[in-house]
C-alpha positions in Angstrom: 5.1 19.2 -50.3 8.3 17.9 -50.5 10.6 17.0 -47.2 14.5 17.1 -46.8 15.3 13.7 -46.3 18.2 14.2 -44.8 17.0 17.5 -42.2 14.8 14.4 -40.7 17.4 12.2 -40.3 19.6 14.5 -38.6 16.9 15.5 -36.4 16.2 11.9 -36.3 19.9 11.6 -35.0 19.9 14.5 -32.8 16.8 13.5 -30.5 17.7 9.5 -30.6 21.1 11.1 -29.6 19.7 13.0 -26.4 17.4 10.5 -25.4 20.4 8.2 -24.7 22.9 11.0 -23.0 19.6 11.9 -20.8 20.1 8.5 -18.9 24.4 8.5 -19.6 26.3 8.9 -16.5 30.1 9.7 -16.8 30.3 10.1 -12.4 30.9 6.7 -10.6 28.0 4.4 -10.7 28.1 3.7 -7.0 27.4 7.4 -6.2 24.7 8.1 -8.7 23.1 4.4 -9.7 20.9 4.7 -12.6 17.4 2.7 -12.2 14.4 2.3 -13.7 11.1 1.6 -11.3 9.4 3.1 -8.5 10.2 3.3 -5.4 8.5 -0.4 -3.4 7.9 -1.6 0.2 6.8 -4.9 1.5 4.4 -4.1 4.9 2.4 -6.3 6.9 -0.9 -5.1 8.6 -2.0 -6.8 11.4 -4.1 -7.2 14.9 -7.4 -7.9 16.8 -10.8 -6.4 16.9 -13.1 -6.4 20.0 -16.1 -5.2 20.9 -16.3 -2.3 23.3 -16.0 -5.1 26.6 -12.9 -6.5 25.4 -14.4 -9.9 23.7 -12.7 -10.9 20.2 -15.8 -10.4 17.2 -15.1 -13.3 14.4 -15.6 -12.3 10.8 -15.1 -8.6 10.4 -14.1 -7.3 7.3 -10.5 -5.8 7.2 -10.0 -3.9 3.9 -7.0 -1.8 3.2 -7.2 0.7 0.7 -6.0 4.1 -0.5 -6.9 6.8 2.3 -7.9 9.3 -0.2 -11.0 7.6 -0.8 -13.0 4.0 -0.3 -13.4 3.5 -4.0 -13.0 -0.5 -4.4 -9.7 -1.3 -6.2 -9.7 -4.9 -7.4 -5.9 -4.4 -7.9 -4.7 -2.2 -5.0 -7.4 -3.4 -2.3 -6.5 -6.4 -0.2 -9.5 -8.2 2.1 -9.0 -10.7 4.9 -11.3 -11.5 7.6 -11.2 -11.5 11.5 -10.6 -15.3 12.9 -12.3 -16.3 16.5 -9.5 -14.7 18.6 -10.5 -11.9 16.4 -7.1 -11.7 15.1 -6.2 -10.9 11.3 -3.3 -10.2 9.3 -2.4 -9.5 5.5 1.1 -9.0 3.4 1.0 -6.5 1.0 3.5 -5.3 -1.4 3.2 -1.5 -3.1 4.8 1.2 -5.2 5.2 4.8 -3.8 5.7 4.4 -0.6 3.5 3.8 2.7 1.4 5.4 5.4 -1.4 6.8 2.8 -3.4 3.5 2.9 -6.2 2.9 5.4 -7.9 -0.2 7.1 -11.3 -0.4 6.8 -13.5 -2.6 9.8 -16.5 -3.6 8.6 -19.4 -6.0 10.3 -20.7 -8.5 7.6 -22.2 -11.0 9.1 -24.5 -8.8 11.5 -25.9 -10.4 14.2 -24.2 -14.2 13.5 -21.0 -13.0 15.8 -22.0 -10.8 19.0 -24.4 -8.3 18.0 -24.6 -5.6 14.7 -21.4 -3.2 14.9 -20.6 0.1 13.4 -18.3 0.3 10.8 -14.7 2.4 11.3 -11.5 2.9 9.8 -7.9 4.1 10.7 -5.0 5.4 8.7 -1.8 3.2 8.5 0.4 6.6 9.4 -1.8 6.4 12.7 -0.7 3.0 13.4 2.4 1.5 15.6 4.6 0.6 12.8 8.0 -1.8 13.1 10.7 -1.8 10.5 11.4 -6.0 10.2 13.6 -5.8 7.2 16.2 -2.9 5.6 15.7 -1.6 2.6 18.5 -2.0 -0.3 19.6 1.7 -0.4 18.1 2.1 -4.0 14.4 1.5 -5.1 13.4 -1.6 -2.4 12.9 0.6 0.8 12.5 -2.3 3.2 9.5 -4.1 5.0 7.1 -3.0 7.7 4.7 -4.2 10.3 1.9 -2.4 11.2 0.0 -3.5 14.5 -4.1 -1.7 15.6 -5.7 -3.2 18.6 -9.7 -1.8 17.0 -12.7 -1.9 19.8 -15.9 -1.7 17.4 -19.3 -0.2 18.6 -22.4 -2.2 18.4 -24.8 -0.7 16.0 -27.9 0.8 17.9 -30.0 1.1 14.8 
């Protein structure tokens, strides 16, 4: 079968054409700034965990991860422990947004710190949140601190 060389080109011509007018803008640049990228926030997680009297546990397992589910994510998951004030704190940096992450509080070291606790979890959106820096108006929307004061439960098993 024989093709019309020159119907592809022009066809060629027409979508390369309306590819590039798809991302033209003739209105001022300040109004309507065209960017590539997703839409990023710097936030910053942070707090203690104590058992049910008050007393700071060492070495818990803070994980944050999407809320949707506790699948491990080797790119998206970030893990820090508690120290012996049972104070922890992480810097994370993500695409889309915040407040659908959660922190997950987990006992690792069982009876080493205090006793066996229970596992638990909260959602970031649930959290007291602080805006530290502003955004840039366009893609960068700023930087957050997120504070959670967690009391775990000893384990009774």
């Amino acid at each position: 079968m024989k093709t019309n060389k020159w119907m592809t080109r022009l066809l060629s011509g027409a979508l390369i054409s309306l590819g590039f007018t798809s991302c033209d803008n003739e209105t001022t640049d300040d109004v309507y700034p065209l960017e590539y990228g997703s839409p990023s926030v710097d936030y910053r997680v942070k707090g203690t965990v104590t058992d049910e009297a008050g007393n700071p546990i060492e070495n818990i397992r803070v994980i944050i991860r999407n809320a949707w589910d506790n699948t491990p994510n080797p790119y998206m998951d970030d893990t820090v422990y508690t120290d012996k004030q049972g104070a922890f704190a992480n810097e994370m940096n993500t695409t889309g947004g915040i407040g659908k992450q959660k922190v997950y509080f987990d006992d690792i070291d069982g009876e080493a710190n205090g006793g066996t606790f229970q596992s638990d979890s909260t959602d970031l959106a649930d959290m007291e949140s602080t805006q530290v820096k502003e955004g840039s108006g366009n893609w960068y929307q700023g930087q957050y601190e997120f504070t959670v004061e967690k009391k775990l439960k000893k384990d009774t098993e």
